[in-house]
mmCIF file as Biopython writes it, N, C-alpha, C and O atoms, coordinates in Angstrom:
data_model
#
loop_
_atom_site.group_PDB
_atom_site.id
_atom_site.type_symbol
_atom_site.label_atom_id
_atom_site.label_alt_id
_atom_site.label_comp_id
_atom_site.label_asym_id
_atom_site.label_entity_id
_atom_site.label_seq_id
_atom_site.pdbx_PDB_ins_code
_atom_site.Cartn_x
_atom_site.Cartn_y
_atom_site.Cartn_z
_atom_site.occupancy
_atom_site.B_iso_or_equiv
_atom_site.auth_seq_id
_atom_site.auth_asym_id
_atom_site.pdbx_PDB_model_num
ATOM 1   N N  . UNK A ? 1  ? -48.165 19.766 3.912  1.0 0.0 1  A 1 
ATOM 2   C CA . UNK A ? 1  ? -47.163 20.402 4.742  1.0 0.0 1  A 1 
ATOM 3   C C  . UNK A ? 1  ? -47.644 21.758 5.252  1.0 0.0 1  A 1 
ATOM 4   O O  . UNK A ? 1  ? -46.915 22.538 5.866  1.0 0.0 1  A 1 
ATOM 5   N N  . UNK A ? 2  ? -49.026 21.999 4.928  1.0 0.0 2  A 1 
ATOM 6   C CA . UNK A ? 2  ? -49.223 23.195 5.123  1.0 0.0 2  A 1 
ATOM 7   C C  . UNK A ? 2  ? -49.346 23.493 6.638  1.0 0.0 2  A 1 
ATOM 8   O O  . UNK A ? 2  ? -49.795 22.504 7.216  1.0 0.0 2  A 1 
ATOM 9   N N  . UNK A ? 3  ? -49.099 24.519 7.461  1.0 0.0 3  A 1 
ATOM 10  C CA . UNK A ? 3  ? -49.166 24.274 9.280  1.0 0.0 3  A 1 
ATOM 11  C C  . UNK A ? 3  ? -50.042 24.978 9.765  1.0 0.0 3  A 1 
ATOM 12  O O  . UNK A ? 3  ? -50.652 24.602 10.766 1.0 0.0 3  A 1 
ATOM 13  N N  . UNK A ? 4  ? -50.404 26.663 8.902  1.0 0.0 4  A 1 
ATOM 14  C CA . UNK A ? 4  ? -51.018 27.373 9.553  1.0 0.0 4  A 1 
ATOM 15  C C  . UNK A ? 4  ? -51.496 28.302 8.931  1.0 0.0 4  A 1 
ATOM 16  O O  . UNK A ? 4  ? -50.622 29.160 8.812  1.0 0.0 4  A 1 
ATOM 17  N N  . UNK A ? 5  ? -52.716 28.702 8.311  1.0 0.0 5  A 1 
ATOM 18  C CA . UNK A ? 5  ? -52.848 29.591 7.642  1.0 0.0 5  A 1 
ATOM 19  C C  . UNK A ? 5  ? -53.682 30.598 8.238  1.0 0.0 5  A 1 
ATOM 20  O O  . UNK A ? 5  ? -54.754 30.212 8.705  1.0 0.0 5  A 1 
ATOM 21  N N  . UNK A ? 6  ? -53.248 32.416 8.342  1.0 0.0 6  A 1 
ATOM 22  C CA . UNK A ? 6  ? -53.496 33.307 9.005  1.0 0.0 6  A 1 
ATOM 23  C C  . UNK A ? 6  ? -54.602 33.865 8.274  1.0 0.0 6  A 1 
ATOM 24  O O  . UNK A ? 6  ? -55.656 33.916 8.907  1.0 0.0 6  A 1 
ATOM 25  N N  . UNK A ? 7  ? -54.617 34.359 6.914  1.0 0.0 7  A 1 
ATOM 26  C CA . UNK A ? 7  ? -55.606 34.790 6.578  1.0 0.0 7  A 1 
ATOM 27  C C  . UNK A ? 7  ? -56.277 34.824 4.732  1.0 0.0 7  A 1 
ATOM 28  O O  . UNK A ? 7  ? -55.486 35.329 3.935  1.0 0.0 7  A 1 
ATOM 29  N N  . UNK A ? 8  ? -56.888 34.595 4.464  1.0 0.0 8  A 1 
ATOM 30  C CA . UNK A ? 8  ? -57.995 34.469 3.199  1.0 0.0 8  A 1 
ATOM 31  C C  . UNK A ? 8  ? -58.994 35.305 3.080  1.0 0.0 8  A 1 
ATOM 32  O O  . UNK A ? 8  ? -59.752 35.569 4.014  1.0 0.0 8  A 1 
ATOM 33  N N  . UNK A ? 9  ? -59.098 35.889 1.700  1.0 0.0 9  A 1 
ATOM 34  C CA . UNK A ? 9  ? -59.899 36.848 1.879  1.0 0.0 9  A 1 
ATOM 35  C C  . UNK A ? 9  ? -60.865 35.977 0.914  1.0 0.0 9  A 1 
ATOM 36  O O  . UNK A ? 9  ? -61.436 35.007 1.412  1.0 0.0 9  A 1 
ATOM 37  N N  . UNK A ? 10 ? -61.075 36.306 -0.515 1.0 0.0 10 A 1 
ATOM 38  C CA . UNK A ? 10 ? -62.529 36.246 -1.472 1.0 0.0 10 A 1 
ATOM 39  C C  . UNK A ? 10 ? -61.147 35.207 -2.552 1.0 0.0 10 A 1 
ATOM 40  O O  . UNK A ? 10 ? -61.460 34.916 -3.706 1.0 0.0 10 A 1 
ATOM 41  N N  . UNK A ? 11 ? -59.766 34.777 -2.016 1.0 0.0 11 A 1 
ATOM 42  C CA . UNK A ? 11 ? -59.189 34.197 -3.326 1.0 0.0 11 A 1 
ATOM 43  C C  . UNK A ? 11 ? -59.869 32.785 -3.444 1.0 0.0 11 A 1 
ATOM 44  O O  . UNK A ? 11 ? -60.579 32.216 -2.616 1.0 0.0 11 A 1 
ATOM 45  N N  . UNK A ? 12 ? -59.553 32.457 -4.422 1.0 0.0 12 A 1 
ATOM 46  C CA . UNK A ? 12 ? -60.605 30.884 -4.792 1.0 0.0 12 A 1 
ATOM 47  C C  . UNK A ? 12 ? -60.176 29.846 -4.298 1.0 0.0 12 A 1 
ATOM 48  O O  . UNK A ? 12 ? -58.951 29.925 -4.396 1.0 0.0 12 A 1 
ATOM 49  N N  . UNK A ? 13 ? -60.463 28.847 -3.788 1.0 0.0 13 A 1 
ATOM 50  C CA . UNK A ? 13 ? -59.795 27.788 -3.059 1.0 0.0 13 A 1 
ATOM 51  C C  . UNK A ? 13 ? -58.698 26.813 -4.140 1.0 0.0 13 A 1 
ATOM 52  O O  . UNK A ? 13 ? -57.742 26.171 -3.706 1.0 0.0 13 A 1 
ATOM 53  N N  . UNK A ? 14 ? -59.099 26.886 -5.617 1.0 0.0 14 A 1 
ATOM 54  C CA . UNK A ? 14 ? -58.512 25.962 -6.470 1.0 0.0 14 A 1 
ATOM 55  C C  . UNK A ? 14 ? -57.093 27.124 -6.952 1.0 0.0 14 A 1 
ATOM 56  O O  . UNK A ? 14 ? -56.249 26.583 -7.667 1.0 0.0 14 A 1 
ATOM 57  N N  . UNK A ? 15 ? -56.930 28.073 -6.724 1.0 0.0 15 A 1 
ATOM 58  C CA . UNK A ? 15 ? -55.277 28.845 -6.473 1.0 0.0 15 A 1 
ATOM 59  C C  . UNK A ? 15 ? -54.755 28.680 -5.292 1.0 0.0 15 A 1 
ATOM 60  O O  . UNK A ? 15 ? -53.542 28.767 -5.104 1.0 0.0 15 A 1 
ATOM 61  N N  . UNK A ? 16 ? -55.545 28.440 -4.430 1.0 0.0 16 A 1 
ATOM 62  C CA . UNK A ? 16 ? -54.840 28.276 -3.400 1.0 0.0 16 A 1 
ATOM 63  C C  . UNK A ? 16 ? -53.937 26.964 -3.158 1.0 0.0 16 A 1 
ATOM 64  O O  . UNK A ? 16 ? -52.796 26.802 -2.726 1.0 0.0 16 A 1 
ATOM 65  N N  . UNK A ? 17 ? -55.181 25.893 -3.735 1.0 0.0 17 A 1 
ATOM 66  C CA . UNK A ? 17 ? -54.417 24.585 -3.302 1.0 0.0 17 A 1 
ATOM 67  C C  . UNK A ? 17 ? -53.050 24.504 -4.204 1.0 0.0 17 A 1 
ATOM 68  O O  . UNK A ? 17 ? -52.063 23.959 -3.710 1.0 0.0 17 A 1 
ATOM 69  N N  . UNK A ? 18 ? -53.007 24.943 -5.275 1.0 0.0 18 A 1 
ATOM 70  C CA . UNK A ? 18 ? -52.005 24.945 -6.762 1.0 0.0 18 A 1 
ATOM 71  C C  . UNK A ? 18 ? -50.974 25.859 -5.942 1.0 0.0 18 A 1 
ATOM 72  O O  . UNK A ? 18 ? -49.813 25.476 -6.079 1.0 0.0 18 A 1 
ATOM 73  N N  . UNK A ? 19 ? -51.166 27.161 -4.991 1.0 0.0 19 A 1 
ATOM 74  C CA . UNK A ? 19 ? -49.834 27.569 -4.465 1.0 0.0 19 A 1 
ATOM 75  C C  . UNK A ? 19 ? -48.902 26.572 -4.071 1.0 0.0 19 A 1 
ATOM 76  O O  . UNK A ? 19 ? -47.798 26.896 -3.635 1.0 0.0 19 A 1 
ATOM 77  N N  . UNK A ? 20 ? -50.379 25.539 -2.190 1.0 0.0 20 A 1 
ATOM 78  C CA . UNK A ? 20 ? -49.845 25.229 -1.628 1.0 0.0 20 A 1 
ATOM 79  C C  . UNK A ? 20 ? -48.850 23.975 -2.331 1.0 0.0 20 A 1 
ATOM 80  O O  . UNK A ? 20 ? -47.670 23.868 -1.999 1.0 0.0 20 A 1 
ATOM 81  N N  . UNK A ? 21 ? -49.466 23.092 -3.296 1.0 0.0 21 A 1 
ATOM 82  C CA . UNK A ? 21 ? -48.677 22.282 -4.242 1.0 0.0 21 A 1 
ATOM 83  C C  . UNK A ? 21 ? -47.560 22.835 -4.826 1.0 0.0 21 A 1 
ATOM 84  O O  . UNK A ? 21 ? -46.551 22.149 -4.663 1.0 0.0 21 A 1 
ATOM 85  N N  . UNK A ? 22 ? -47.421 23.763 -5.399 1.0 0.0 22 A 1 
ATOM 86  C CA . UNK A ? 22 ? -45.746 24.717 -5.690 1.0 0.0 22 A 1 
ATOM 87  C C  . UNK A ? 22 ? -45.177 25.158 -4.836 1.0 0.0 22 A 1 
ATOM 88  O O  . UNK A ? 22 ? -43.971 25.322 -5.021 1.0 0.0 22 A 1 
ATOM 89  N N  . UNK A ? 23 ? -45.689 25.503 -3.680 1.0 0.0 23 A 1 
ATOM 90  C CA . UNK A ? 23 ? -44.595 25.416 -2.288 1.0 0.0 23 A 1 
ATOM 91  C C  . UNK A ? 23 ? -43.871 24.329 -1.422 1.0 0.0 23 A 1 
ATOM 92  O O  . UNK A ? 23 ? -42.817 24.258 -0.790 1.0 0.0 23 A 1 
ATOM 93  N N  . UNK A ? 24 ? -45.048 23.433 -1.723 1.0 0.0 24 A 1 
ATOM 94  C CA . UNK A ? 24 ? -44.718 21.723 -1.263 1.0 0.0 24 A 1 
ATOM 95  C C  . UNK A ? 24 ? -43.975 21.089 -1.890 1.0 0.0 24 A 1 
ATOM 96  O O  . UNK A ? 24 ? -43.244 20.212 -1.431 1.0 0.0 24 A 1 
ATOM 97  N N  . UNK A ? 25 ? -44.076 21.577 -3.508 1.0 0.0 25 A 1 
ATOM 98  C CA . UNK A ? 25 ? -42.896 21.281 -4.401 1.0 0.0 25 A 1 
ATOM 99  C C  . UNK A ? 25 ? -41.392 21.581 -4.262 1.0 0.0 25 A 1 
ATOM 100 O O  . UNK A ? 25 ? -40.360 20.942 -4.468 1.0 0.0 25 A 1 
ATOM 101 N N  . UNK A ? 26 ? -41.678 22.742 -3.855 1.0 0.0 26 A 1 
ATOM 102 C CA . UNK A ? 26 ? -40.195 23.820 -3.872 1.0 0.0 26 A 1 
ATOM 103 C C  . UNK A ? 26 ? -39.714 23.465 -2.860 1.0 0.0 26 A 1 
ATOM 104 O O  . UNK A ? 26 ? -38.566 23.051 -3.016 1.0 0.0 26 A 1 
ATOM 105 N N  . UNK A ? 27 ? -40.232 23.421 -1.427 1.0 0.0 27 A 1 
ATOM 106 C CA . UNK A ? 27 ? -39.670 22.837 0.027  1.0 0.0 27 A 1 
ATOM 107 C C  . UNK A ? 27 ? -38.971 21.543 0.208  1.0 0.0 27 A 1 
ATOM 108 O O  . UNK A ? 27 ? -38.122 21.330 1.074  1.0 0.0 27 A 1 
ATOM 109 N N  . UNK A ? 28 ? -39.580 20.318 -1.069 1.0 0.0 28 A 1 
ATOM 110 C CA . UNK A ? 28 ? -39.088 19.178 -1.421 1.0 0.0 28 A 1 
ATOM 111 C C  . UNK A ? 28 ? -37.435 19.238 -1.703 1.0 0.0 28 A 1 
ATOM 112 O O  . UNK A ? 28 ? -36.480 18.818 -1.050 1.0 0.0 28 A 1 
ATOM 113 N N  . UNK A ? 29 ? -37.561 20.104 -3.244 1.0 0.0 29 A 1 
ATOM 114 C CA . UNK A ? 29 ? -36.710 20.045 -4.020 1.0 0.0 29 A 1 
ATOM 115 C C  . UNK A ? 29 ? -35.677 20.537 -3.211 1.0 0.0 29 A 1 
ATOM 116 O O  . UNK A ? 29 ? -34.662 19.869 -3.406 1.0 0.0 29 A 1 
ATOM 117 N N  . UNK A ? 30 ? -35.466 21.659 -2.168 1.0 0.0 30 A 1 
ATOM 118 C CA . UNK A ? 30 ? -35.102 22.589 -1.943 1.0 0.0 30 A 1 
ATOM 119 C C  . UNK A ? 30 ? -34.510 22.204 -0.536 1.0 0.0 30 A 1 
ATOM 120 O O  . UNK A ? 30 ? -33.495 22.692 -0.041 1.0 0.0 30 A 1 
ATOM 121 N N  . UNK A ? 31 ? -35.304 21.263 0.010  1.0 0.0 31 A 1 
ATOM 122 C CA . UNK A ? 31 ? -34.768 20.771 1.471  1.0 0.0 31 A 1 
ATOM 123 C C  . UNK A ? 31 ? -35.553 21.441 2.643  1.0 0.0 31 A 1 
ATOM 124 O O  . UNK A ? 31 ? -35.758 20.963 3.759  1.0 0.0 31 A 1 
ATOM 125 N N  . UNK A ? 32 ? -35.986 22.760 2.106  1.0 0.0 32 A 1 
ATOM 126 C CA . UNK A ? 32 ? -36.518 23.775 3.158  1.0 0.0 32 A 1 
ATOM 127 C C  . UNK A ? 32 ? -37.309 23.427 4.185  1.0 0.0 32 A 1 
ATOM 128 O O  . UNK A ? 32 ? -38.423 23.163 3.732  1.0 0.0 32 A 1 
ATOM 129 N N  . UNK A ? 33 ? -37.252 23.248 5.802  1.0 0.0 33 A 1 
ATOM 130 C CA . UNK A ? 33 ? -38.328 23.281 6.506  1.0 0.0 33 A 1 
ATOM 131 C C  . UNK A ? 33 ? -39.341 24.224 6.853  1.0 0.0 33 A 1 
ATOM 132 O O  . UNK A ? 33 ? -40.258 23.778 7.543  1.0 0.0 33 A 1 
ATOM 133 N N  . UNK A ? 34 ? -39.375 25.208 6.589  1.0 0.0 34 A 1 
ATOM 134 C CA . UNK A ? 34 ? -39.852 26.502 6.432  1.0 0.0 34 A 1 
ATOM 135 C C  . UNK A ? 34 ? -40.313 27.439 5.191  1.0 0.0 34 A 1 
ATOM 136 O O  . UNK A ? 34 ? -39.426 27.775 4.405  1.0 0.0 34 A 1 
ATOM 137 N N  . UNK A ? 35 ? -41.463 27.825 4.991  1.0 0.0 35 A 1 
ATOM 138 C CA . UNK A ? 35 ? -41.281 28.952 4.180  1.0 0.0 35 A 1 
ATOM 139 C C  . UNK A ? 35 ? -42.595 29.796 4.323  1.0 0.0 35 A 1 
ATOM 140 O O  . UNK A ? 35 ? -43.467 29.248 4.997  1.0 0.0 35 A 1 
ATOM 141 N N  . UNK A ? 36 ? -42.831 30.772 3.918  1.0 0.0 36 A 1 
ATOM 142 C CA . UNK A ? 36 ? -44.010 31.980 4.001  1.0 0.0 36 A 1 
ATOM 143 C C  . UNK A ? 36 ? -44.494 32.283 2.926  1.0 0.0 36 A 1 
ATOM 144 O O  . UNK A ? 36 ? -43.410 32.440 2.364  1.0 0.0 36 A 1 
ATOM 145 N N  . UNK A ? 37 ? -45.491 32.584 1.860  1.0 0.0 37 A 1 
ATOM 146 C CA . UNK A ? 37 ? -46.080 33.022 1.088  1.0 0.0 37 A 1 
ATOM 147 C C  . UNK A ? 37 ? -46.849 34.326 1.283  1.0 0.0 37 A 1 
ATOM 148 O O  . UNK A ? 37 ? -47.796 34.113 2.040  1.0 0.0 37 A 1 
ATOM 149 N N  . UNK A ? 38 ? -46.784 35.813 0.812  1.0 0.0 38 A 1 
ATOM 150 C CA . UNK A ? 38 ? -47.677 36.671 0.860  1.0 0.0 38 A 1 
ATOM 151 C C  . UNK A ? 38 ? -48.217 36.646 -0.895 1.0 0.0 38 A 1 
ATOM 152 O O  . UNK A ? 38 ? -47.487 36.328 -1.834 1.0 0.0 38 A 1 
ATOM 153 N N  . UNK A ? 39 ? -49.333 36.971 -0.974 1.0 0.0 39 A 1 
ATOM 154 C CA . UNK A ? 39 ? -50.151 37.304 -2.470 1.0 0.0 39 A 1 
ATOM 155 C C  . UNK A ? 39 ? -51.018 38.252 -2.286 1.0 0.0 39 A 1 
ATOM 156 O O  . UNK A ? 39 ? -52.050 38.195 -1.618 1.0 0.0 39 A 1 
ATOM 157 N N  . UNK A ? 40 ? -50.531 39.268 -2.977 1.0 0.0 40 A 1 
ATOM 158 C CA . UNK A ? 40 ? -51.377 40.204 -3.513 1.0 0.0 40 A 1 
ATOM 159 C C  . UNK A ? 40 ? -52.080 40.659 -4.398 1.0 0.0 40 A 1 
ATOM 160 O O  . UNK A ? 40 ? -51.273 41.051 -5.241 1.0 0.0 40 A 1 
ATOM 161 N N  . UNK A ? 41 ? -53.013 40.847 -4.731 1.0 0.0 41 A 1 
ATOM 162 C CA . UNK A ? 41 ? -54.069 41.706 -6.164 1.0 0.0 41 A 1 
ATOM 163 C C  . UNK A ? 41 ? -54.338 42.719 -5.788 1.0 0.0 41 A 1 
ATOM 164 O O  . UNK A ? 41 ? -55.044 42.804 -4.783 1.0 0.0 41 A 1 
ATOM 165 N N  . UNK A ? 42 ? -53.760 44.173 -6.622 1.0 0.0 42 A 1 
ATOM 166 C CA . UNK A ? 42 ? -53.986 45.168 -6.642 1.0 0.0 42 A 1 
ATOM 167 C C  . UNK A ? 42 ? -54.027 46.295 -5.418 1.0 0.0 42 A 1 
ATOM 168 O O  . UNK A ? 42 ? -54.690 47.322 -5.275 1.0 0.0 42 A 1 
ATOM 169 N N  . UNK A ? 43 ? -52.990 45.618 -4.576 1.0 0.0 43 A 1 
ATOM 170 C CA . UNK A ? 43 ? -52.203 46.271 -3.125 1.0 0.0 43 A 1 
ATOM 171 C C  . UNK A ? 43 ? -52.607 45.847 -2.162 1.0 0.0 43 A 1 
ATOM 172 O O  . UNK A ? 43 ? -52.068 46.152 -1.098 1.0 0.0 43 A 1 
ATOM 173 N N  . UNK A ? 44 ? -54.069 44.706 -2.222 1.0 0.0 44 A 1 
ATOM 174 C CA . UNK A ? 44 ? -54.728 44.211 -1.409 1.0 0.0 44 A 1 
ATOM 175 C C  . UNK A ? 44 ? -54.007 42.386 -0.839 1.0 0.0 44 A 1 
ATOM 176 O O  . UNK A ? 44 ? -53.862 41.343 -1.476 1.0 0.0 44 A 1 
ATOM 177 N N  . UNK A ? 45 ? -53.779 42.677 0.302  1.0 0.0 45 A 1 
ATOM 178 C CA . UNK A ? 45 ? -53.179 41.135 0.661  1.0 0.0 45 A 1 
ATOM 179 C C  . UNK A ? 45 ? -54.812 39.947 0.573  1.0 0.0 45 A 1 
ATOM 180 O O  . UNK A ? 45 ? -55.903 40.135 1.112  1.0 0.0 45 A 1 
ATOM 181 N N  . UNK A ? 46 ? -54.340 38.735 -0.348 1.0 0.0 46 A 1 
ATOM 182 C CA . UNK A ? 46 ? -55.690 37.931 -0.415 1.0 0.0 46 A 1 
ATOM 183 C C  . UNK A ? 46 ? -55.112 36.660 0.103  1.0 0.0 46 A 1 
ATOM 184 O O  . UNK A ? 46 ? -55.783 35.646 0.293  1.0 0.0 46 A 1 
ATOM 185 N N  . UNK A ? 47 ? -53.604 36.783 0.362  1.0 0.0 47 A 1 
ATOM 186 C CA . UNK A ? 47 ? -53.389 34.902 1.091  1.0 0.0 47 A 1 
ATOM 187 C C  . UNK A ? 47 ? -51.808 35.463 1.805  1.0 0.0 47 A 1 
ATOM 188 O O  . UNK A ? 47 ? -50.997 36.224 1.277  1.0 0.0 47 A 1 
ATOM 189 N N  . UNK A ? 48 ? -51.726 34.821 3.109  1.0 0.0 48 A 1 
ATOM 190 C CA . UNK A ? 48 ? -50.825 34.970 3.572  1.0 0.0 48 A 1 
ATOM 191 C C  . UNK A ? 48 ? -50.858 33.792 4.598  1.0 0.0 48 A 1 
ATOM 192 O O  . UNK A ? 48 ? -51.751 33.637 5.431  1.0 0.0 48 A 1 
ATOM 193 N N  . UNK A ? 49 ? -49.449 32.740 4.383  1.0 0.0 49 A 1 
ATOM 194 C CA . UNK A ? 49 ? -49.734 31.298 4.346  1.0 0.0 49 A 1 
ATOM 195 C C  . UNK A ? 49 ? -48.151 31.263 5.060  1.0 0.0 49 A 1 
ATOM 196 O O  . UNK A ? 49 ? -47.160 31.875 4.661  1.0 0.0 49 A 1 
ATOM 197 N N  . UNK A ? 50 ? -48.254 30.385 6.189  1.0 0.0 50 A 1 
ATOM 198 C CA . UNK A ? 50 ? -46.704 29.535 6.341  1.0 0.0 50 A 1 
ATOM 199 C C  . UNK A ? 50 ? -47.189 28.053 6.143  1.0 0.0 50 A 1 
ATOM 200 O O  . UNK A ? 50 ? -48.203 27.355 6.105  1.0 0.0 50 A 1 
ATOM 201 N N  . UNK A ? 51 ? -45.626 28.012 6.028  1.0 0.0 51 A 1 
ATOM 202 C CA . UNK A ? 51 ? -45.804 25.932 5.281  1.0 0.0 51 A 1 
ATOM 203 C C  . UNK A ? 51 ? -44.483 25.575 6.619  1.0 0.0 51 A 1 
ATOM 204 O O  . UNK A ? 51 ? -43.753 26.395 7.176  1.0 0.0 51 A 1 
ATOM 205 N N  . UNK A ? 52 ? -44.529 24.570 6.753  1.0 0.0 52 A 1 
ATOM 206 C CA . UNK A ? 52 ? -43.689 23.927 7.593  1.0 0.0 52 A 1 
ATOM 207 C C  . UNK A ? 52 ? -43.325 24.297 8.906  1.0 0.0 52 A 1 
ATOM 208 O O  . UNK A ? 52 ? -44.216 24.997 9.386  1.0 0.0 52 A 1 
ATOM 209 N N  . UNK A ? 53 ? -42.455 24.132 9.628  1.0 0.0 53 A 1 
ATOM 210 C CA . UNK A ? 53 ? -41.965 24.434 11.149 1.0 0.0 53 A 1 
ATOM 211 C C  . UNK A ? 53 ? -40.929 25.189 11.215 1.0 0.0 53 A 1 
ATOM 212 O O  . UNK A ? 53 ? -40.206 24.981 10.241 1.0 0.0 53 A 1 
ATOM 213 N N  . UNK A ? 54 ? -40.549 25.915 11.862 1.0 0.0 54 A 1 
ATOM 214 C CA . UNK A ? 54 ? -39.613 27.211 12.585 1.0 0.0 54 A 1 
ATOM 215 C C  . UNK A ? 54 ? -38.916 26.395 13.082 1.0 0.0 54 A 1 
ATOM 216 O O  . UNK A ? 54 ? -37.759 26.274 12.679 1.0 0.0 54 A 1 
ATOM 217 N N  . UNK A ? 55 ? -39.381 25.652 14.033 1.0 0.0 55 A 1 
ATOM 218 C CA . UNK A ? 55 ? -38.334 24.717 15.149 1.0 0.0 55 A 1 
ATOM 219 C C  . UNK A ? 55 ? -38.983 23.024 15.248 1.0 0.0 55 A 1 
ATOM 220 O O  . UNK A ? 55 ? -39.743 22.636 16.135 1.0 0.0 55 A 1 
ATOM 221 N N  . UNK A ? 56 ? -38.320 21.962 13.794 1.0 0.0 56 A 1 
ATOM 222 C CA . UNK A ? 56 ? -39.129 20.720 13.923 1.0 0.0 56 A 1 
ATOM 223 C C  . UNK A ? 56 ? -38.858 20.365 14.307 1.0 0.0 56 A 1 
ATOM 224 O O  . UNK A ? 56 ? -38.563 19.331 13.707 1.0 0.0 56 A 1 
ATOM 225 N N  . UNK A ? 57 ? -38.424 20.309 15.738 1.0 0.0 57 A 1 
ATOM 226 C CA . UNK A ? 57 ? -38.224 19.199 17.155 1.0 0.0 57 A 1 
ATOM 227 C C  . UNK A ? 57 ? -39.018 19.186 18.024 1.0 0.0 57 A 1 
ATOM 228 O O  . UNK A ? 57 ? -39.327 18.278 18.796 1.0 0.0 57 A 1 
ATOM 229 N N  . UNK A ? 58 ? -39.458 20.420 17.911 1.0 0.0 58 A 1 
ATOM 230 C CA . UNK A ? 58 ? -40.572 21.215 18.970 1.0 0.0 58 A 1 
ATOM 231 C C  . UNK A ? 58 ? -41.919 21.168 18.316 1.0 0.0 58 A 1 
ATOM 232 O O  . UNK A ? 58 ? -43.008 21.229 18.886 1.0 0.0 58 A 1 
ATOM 233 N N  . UNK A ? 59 ? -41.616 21.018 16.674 1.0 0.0 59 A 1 
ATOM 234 C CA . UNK A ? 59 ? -43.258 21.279 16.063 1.0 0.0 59 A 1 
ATOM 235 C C  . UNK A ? 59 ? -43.264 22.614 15.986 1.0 0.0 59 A 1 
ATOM 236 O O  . UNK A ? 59 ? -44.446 22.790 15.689 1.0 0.0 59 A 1 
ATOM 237 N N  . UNK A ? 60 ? -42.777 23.704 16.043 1.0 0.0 60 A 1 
ATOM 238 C CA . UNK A ? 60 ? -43.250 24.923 16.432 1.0 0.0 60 A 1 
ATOM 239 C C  . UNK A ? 60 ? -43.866 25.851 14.439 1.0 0.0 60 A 1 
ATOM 240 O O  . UNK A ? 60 ? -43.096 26.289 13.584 1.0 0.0 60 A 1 
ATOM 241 N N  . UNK A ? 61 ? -45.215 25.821 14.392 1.0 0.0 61 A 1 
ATOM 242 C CA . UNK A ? 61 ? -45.344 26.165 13.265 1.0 0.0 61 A 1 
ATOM 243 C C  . UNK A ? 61 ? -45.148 27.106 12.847 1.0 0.0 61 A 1 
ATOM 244 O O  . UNK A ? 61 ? -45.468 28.105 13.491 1.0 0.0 61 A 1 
ATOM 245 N N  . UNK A ? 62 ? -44.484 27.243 11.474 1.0 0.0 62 A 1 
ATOM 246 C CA . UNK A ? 62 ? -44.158 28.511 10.624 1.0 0.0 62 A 1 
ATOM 247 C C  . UNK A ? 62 ? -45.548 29.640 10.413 1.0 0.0 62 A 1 
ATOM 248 O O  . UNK A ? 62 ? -46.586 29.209 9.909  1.0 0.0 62 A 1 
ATOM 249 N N  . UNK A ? 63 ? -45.417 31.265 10.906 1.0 0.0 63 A 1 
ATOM 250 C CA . UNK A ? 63 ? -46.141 31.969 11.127 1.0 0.0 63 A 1 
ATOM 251 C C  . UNK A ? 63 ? -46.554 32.037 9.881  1.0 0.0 63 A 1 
ATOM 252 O O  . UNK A ? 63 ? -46.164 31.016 9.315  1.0 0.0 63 A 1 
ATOM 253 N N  . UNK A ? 64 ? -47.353 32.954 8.903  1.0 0.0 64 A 1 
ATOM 254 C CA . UNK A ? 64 ? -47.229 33.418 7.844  1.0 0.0 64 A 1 
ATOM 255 C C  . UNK A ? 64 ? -47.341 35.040 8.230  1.0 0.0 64 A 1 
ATOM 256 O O  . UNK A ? 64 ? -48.224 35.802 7.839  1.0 0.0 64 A 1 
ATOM 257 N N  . UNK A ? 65 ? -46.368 35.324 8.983  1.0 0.0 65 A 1 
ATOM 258 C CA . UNK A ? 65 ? -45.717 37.087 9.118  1.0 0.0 65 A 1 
ATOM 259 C C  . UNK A ? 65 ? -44.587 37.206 9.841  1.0 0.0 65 A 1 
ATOM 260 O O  . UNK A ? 65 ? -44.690 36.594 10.904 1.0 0.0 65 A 1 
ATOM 261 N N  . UNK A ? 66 ? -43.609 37.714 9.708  1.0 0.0 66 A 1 
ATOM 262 C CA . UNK A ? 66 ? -42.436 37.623 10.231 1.0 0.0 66 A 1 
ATOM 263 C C  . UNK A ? 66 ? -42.621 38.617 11.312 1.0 0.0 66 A 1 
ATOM 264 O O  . UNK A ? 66 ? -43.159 39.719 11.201 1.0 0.0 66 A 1 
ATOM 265 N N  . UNK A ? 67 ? -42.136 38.118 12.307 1.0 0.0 67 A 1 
ATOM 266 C CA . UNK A ? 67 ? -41.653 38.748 13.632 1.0 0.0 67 A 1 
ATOM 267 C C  . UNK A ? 67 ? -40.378 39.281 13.837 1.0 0.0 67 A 1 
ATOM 268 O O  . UNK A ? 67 ? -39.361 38.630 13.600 1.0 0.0 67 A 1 
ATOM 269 N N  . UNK A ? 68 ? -40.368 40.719 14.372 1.0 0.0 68 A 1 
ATOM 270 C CA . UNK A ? 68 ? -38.855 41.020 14.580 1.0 0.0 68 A 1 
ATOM 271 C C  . UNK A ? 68 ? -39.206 41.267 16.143 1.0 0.0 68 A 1 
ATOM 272 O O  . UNK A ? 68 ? -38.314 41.575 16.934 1.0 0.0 68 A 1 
#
């Protein structure tokens, strides 16, 4: 479910996939079409991830940064 991922720094690919699996989990359980992940170590952003669609009629993929 993952749609779009903005940026990765040095985090390991085998936390990453285990996020995207507990977000894929939670979106299940949860109904959610949407959601965002930020992760940080030590003030430094190392994953910042959207999962699903903003608008799923359109496809329109979930950013991983919110826009105002």
């Amino acid at each position: 479910m993952v749609t779009w991922a903005a940026s990765l720094s040095s985090f390991a690919q085998s936390p990453i996939r285990e996020i995207d699996e507990a977000v894929d989990r939670f979106m299940q359980i949860t109904a959610a079409t949407s959601a965002t992940v930020a992760v940080s170590v030590n003030g430094d952003m190392v994953l910042s991830q959207g999962y699903g669609f903003v608008d799923s009629k359109q496809r329109v993929p979930t950013r991983p940064v919110a826009t105002m």
